[in-house]
C-alpha positions as a LaTeX table, in Angstrom:
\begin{tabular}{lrrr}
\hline
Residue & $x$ (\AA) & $y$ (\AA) & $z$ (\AA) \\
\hline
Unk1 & $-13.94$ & $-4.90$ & 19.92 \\
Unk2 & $-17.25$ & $-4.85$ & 17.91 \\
Unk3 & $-16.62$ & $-7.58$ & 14.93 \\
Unk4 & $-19.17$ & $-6.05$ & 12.40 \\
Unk5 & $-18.58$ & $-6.90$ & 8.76 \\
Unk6 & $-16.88$ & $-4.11$ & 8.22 \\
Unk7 & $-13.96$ & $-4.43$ & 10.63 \\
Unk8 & $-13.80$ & $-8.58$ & 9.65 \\
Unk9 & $-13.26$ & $-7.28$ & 5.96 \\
Unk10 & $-10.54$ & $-4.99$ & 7.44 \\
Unk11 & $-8.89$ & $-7.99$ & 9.45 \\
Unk12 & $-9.08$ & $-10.35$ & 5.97 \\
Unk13 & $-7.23$ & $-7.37$ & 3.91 \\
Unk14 & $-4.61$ & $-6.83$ & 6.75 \\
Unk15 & $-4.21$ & $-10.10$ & 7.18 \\
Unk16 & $-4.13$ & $-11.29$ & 2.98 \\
Unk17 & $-0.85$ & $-8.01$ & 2.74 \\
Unk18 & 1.02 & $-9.67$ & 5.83 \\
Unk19 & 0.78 & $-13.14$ & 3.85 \\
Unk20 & 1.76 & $-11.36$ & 0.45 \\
Unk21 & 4.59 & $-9.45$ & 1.94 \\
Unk22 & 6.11 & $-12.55$ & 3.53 \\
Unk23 & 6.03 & $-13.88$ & 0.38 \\
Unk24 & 7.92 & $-11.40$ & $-1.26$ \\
Unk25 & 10.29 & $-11.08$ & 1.55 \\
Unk26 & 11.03 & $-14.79$ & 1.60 \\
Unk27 & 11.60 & $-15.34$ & $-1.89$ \\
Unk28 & 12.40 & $-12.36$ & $-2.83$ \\
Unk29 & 14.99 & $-13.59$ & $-6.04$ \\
Unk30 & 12.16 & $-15.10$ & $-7.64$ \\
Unk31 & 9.95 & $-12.29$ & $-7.35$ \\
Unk32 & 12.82 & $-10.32$ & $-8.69$ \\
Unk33 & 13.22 & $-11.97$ & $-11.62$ \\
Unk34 & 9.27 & $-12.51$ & $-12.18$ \\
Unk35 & 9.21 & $-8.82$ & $-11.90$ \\
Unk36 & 12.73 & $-8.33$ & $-14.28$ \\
Unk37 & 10.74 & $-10.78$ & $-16.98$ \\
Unk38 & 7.54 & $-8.79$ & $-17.28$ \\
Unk39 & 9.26 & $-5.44$ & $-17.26$ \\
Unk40 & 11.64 & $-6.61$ & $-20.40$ \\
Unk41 & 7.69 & $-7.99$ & $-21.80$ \\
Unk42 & 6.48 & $-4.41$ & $-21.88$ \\
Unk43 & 9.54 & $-2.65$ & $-22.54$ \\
Unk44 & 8.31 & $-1.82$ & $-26.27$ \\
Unk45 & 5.44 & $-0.63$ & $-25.23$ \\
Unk46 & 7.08 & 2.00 & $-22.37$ \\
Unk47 & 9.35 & 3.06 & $-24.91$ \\
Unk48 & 6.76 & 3.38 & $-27.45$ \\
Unk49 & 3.98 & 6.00 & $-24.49$ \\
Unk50 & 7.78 & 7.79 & $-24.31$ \\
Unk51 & 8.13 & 8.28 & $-28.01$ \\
Unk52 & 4.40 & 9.44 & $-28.01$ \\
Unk53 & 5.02 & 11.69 & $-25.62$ \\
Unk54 & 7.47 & 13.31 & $-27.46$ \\
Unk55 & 5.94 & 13.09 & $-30.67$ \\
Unk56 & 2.64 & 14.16 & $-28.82$ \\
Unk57 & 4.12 & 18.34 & $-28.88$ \\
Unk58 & 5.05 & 19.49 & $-32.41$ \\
Unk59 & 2.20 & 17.23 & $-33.50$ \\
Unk60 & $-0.56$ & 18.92 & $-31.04$ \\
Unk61 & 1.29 & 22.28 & $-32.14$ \\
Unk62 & 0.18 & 21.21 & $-36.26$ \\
Unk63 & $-2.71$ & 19.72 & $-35.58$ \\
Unk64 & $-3.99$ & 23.41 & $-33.88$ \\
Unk65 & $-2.48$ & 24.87 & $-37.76$ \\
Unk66 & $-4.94$ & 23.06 & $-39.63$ \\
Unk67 & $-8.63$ & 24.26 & $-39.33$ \\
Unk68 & $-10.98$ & 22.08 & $-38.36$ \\
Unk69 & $-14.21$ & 21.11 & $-40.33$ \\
Unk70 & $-15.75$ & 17.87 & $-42.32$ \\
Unk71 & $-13.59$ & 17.59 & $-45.42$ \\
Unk72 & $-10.60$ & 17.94 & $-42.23$ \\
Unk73 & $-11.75$ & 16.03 & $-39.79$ \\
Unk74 & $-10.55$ & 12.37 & $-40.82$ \\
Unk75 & $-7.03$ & 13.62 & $-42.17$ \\
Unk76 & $-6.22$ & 16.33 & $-39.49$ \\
Unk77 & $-4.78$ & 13.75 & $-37.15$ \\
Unk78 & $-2.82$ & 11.70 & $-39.78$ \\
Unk79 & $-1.49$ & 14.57 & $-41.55$ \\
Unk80 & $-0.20$ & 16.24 & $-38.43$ \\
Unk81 & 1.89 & 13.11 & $-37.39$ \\
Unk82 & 2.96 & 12.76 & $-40.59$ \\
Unk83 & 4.44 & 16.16 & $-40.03$ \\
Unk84 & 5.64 & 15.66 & $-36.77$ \\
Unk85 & 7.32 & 12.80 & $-37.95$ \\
Unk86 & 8.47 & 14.43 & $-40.85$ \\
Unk87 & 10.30 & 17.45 & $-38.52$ \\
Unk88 & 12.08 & 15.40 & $-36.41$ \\
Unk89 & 13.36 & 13.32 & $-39.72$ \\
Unk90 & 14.57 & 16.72 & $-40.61$ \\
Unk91 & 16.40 & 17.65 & $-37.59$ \\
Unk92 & 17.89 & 14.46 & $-37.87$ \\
Unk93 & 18.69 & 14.93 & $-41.38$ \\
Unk94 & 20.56 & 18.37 & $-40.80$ \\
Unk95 & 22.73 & 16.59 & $-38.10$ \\
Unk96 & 23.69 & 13.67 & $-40.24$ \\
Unk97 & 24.70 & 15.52 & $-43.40$ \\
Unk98 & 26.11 & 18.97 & $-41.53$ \\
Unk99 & 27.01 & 17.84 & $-38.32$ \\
Unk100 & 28.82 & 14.38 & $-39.80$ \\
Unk101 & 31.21 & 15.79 & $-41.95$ \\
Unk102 & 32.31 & 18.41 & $-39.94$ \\
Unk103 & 33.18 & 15.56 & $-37.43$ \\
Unk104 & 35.12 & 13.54 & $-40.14$ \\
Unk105 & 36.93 & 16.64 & $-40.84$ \\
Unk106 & 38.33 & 17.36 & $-37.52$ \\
Unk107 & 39.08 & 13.58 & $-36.84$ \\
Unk108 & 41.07 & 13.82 & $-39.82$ \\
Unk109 & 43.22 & 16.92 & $-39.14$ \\
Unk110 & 43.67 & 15.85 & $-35.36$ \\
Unk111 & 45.07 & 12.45 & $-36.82$ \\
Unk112 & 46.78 & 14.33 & $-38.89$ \\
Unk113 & 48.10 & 16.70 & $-35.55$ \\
Unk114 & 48.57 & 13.09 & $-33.13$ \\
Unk115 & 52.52 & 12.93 & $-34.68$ \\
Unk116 & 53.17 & 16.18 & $-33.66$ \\
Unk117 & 51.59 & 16.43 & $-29.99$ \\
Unk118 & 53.58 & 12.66 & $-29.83$ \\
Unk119 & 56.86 & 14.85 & $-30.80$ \\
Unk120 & 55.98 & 17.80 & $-28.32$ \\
Unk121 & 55.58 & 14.98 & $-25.23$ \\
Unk122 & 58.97 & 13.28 & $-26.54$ \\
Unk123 & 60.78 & 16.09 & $-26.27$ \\
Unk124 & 59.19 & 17.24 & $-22.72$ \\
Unk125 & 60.08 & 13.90 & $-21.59$ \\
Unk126 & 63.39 & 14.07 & $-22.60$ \\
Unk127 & 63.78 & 17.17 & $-21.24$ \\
Unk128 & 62.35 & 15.74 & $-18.08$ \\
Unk129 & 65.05 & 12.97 & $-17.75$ \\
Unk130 & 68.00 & 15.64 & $-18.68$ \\
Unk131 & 66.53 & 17.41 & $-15.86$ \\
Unk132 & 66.21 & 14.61 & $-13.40$ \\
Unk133 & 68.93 & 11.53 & $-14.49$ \\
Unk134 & 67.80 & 9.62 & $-11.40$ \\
Unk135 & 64.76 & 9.46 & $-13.00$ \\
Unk136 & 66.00 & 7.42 & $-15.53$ \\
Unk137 & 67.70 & 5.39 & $-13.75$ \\
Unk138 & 65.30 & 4.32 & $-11.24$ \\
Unk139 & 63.09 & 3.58 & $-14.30$ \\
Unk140 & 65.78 & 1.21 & $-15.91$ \\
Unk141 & 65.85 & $-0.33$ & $-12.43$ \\
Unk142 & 62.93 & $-1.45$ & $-12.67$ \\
Unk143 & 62.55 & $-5.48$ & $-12.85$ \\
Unk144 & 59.56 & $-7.50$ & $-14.95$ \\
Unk145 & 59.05 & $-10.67$ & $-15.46$ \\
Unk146 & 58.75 & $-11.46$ & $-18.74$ \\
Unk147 & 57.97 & $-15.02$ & $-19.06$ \\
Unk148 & 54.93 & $-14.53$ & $-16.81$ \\
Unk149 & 53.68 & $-11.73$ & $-18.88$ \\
Unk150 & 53.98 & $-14.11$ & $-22.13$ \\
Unk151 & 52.54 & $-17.11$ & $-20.51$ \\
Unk152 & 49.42 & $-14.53$ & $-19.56$ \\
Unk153 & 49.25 & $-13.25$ & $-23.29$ \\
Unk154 & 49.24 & $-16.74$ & $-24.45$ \\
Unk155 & 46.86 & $-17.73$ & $-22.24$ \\
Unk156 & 44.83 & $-14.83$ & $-23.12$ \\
Unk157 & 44.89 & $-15.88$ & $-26.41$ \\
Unk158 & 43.77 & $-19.34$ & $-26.22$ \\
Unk159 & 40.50 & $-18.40$ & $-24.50$ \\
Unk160 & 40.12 & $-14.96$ & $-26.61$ \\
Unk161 & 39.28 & $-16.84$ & $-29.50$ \\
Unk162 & 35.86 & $-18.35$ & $-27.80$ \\
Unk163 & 35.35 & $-15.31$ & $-25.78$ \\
Unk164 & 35.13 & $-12.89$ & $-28.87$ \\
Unk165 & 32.45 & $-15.30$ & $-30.82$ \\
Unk166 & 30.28 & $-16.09$ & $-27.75$ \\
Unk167 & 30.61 & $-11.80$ & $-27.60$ \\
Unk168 & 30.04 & $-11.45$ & $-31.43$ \\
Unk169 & 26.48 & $-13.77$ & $-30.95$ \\
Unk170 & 25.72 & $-11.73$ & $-28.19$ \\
Unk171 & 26.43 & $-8.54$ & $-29.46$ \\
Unk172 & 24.38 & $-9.69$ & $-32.47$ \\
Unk173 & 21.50 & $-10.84$ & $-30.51$ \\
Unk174 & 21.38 & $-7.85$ & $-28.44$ \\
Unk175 & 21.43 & $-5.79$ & $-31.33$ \\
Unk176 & 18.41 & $-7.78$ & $-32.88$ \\
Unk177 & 16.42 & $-7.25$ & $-29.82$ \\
Unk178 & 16.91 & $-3.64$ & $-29.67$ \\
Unk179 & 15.74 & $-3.23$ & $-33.59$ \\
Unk180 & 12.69 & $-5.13$ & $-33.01$ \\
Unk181 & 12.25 & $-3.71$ & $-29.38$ \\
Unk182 & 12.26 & 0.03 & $-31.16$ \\
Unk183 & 10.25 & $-1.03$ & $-33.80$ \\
Unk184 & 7.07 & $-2.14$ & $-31.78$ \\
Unk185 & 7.76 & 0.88 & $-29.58$ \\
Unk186 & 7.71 & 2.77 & $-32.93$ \\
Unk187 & 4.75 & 1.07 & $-34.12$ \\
Unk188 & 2.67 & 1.53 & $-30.83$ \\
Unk189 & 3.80 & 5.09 & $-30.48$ \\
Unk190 & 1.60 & 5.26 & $-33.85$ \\
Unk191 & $-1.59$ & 4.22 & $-32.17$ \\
Unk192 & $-1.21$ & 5.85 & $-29.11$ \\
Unk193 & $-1.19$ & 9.10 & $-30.91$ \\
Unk194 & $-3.90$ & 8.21 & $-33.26$ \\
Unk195 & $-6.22$ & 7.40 & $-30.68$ \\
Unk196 & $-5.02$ & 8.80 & $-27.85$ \\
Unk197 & $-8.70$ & 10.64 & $-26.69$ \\
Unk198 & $-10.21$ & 6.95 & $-27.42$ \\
Unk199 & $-7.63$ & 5.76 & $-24.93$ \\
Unk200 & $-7.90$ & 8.55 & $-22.47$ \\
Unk201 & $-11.80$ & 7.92 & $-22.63$ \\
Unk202 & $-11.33$ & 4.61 & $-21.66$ \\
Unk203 & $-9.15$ & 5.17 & $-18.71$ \\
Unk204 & $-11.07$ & 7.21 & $-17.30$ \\
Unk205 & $-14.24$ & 4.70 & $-17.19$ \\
Unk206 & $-11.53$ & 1.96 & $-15.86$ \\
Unk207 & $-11.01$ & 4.67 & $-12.77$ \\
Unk208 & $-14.52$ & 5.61 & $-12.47$ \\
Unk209 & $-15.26$ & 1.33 & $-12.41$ \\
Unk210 & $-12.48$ & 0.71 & $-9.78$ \\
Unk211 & $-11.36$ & 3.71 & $-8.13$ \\
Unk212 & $-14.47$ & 5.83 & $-8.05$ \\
Unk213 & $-13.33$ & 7.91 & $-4.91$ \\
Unk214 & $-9.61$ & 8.50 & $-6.45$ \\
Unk215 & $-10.39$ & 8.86 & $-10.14$ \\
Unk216 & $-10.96$ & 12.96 & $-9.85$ \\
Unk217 & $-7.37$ & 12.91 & $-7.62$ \\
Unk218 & $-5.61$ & 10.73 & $-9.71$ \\
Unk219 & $-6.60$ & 12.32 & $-13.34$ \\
Unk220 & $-5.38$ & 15.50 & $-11.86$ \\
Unk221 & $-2.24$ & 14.33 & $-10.56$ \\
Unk222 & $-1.95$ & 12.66 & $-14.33$ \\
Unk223 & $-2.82$ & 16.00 & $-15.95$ \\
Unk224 & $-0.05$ & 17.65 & $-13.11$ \\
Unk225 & 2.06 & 15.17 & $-14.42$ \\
Unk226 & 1.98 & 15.44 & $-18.13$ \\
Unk227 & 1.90 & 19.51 & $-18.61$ \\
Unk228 & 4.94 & 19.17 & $-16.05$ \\
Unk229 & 7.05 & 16.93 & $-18.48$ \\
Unk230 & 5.64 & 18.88 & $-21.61$ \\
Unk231 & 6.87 & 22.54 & $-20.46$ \\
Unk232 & 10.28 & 20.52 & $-19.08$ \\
Unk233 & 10.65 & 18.79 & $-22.57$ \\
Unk234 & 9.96 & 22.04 & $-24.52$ \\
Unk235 & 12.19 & 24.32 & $-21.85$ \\
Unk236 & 14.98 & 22.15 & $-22.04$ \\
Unk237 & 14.81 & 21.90 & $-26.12$ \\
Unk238 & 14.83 & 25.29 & $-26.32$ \\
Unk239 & 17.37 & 26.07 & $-23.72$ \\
Unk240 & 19.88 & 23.82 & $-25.50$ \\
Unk241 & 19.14 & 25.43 & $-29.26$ \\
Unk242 & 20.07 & 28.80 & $-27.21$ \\
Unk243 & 23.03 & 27.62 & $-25.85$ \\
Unk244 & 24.68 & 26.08 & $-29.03$ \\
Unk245 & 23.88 & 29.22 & $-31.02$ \\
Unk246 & 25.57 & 31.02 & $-28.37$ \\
Unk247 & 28.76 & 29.14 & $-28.57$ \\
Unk248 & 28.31 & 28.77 & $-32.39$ \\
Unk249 & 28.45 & 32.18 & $-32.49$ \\
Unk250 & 31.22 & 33.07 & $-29.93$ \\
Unk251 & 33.43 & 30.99 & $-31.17$ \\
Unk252 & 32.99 & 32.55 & $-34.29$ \\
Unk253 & 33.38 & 35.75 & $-33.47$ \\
Unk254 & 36.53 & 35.17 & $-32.17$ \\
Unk255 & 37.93 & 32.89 & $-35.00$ \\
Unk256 & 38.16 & 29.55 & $-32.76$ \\
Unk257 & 38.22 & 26.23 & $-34.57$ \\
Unk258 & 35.81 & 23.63 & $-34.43$ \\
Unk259 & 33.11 & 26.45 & $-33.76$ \\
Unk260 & 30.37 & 24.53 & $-35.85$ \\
Unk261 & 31.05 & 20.95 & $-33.87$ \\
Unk262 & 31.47 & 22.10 & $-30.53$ \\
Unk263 & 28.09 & 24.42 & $-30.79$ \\
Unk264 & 25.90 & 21.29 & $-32.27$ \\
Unk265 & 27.51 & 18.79 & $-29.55$ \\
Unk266 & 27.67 & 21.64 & $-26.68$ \\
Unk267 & 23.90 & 21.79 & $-27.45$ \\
Unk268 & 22.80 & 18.05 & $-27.79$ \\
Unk269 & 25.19 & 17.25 & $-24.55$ \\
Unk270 & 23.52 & 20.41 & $-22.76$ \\
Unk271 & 20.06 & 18.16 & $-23.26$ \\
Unk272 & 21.47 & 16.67 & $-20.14$ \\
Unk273 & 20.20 & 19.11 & $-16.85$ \\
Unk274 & 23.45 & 20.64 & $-14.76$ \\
Unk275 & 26.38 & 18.62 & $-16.08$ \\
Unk276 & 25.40 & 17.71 & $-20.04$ \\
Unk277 & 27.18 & 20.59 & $-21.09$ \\
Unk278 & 30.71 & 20.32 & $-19.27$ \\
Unk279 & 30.73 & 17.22 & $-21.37$ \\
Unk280 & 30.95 & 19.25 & $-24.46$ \\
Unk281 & 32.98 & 21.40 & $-22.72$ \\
Unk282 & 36.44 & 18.47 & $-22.07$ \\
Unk283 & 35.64 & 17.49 & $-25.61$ \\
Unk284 & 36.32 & 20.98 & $-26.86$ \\
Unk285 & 39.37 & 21.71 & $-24.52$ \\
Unk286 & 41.13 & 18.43 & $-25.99$ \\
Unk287 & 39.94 & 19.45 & $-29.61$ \\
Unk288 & 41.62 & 22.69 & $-29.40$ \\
Unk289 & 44.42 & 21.11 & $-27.49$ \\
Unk290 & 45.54 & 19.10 & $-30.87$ \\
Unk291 & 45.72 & 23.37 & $-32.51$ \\
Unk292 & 46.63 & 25.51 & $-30.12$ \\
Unk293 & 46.58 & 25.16 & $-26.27$ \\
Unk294 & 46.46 & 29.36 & $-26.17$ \\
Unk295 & 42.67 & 28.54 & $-28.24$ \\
Unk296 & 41.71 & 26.24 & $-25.50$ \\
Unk297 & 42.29 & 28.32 & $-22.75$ \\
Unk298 & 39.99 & 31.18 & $-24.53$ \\
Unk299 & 37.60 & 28.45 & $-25.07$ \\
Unk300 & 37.23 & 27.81 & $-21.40$ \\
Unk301 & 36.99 & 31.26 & $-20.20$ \\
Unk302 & 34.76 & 31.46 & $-22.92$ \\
Unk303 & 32.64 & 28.64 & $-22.29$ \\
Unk304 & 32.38 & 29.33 & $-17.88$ \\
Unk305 & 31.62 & 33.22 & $-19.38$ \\
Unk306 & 28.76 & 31.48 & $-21.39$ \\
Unk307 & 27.58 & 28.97 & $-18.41$ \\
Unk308 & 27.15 & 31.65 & $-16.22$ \\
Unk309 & 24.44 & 33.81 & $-18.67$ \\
Unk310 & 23.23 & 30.53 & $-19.23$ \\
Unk311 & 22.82 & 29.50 & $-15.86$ \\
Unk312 & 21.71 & 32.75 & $-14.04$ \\
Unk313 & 20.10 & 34.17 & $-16.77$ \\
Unk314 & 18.37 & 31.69 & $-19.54$ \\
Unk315 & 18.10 & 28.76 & $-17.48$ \\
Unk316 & 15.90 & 30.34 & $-14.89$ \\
Unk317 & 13.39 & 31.79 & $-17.48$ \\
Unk318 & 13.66 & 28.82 & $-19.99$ \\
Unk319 & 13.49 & 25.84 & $-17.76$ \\
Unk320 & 13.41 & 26.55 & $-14.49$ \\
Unk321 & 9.51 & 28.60 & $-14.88$ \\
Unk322 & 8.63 & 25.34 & $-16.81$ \\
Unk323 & 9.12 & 23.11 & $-13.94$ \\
Unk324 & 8.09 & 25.35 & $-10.81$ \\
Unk325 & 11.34 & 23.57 & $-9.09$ \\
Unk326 & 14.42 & 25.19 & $-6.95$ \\
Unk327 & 17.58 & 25.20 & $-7.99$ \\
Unk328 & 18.94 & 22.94 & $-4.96$ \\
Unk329 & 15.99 & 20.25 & $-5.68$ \\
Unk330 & 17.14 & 19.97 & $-9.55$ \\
Unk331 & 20.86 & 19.28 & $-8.18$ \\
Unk332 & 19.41 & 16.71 & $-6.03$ \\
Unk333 & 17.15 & 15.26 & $-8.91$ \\
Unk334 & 19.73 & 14.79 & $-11.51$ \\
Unk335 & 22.12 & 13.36 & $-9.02$ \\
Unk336 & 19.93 & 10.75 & $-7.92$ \\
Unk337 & 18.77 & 10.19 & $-11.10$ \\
Unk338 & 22.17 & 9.73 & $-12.20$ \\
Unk339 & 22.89 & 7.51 & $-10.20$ \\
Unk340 & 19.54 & 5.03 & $-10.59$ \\
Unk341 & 19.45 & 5.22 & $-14.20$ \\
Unk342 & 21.87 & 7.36 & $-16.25$ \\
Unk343 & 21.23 & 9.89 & $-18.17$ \\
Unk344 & 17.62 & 8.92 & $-19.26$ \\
Unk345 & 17.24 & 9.11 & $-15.00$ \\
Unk346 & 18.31 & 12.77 & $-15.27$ \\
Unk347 & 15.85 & 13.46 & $-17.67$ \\
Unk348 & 12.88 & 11.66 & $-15.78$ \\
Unk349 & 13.82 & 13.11 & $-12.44$ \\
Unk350 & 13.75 & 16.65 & $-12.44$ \\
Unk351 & 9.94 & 16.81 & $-13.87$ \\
Unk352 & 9.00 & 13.61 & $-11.62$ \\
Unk353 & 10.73 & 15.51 & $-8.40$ \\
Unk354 & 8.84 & 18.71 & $-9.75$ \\
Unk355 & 5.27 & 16.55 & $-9.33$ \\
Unk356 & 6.09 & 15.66 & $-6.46$ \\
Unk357 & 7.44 & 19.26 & $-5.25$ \\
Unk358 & 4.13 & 20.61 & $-6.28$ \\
Unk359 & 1.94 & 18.14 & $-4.56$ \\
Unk360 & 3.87 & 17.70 & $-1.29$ \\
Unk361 & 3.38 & 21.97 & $-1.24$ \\
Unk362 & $-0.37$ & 21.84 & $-2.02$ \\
Unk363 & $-0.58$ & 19.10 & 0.68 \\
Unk364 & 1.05 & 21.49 & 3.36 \\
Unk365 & $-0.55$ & 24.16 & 2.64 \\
Unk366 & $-3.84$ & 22.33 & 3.25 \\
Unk367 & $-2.70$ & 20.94 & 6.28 \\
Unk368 & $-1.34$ & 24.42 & 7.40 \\
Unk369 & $-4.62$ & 26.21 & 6.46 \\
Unk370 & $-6.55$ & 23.27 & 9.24 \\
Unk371 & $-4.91$ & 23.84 & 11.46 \\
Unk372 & $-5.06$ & 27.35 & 11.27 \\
Unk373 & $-9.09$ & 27.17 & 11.05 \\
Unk374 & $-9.30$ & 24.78 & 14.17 \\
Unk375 & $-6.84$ & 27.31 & 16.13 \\
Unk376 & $-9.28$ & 30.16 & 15.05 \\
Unk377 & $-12.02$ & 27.86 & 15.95 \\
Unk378 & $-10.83$ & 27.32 & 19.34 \\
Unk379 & $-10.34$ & 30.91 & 20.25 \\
Unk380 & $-13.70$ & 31.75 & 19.35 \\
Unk381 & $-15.09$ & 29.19 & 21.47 \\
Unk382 & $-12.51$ & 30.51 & 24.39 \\
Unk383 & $-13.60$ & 34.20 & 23.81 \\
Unk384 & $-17.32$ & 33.81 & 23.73 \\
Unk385 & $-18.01$ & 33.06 & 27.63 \\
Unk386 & $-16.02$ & 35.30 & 28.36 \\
Unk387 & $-18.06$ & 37.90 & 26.85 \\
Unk388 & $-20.93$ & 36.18 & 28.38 \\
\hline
\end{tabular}
């Protein structure tokens, strides 16, 4: 083996990972919670690039509005986050005051309903026991012990009392941290956008310093990456404004109750990719449950009538297009992103899995088209003696 310099530098770096991943491996709690500490550090300011990413699309859509010149230049930028800002106060705004009421409404007639459904299963279960008497009389049959169940309830009792205020401080705490955690996010979301070309500018020259032979791969995965989430962002948006206007409208047409709530929920809940809106969908079956079960049987023909244009037709053109992704690869992505992270993990995972769809196909196809050229290389070289 020559030992050059080059192949001693190679020995050092593969010898330096071995020691650091021994390291990790044998204490691999402590690097867990190292790791745990400095992700809760920068929290804010991942929450804060995600803000800015949202915020970063009806701004960039204003900001393109207002002509540019001299007397526009310094107050293009703040005006159009100011409006961006100002939009999503406003969608906010028309949720709170027409969205809220409507919900206190129906919690107040289906209180006002609970008595009667409570009558309905009485007299079912009476029937039931009429029907079957050994029912009843296996039920009476049955033995507890009672001074074990109060000497629990007392017990519970004594140590409640501690339990609930160490819970209140932490609950209290906790909800502390968040406010403070969303309002740096809030606050750096504010700078990113307001010099986010100043920032781009400078990560480029940190790539070009020390990555020089990656930076033009890794700014175009990045770009990839970002036009990916945008068009998945804006898809899914407007696929769930569709799809509440569609039941909105349904529903009304056909005099259902609740038409207003179960379109504004069916459409926030339908944010979530595959499953978000068969949320809605059980809270609108028990909703119509407290009026009339006949309405919440139309409602779910109604609603898997809906899915279906929804899913075969709008979805497809809406969302899917955006994302370049097939259907059995979203299923996959929101179920393991499920199942890592919750919702947000549906969200992140269908774009992310999309990036890497797109990359792992361009990679192939490179591959593919090598070895295609060396094949077409070899039969030349095969064919040209003998022509000789």
């Amino acid at each position: 083996m020559n030992l050059d310099l080059q192949n001693v530098r190679k020995m050092k770096e593969i010898i330096v990972f071995t020691i650091l991943v021994l390291v990790v491996v044998l204490n691999y709690q402590k690097v867990f919670g190292v790791v745990s500490g400095l992700f809760h550090v920068i929290m804010p300011f991942i929450l804060g690039a995600g803000i800015a990413f949202i915020l970063n699309a009806p701004m960039r859509c204003i900001e393109r509005m207002i002509p540019e010149g001299r007397r526009t230049k310094k107050w293009r930028r703040p005006l159009s986050l100011c409006a961006a800002l100002l939009f999503v106060v406003v969608v906010l705004g028309i949720v709170i005051f027409v969205v809220f009421p409507e919900v206190g409404r129906t919690i107040g007639a289906v209180s006002e309903k609970i008595p009667a459904f409570f009558e309905t299963v009485q007299t079912w279960a009476e029937g039931l026991f009429a029907a079957y008497p050994n029912l009843s009389e296996e039920i009476a049959s049955l033995e507890f012990d009672w001074n074990a169940i109060i000497n629990e309830v007392i017990t519970f009792l004594k140590t409640g009392a501690g339990n609930v205020l160490n819970s209140t401080v932490s609950a209290v705490s906790s909800i502390i941290s968040a406010f403070t955690t969303v309002g740096i996010a809030i606050i750096f979301s504010f700078y990113i956008l307001l010099q986010k070309e100043t920032l781009a500018r400078q990560a480029k020259k940190l790539l070009r310093a020390y990555l020089p032979k990656y930076t033009d791969r890794i700014l175009q995965i990045a770009a990839l990456t970002e036009k990916t989430f945008s068009n998945f962002l804006t898809g899914q948006c407007l696929e769930a404004v569709i799809l509440g206007s569609m039941f909105f409208v349904t529903l009304t047409v056909f005099r259902l109750p609740y038409a207003l709530l179960i379109g504004v929920l069916i459409a926030f809940t339908a944010l979530i990719p595959v499953f978000g809106a068969f949320l809605g969908c059980m809270v609108g079956i028990f909703l119509m449950l407290m009026v009339n079960p006949m309405d919440a049987l139309w409602f779910t023909i109604i609603f898997f009538v809906l899915q279906q244009l929804e899913g075969n037709l709008i979805y497809p053109h809406v969302v899917g297009g955006s994302v370049n992704l097939p259907s059995i690869w979203v299923l996959a992505a929101v179920t393991i992103g499920g199942s890592l992270m919750g919702v947000l993990g549906m969200l992140l995972f269908i774009p992310l899995c999309s990036v890497g769809y797109a990359l792992l196909k361009e990679n192939v196809n490179k591959r593919l088209e090598k070895q295609k050229s060396a094949a077409q290389t070899v039969q030349t070289a095969q064919r040209v003696p003998k022509e000789r």
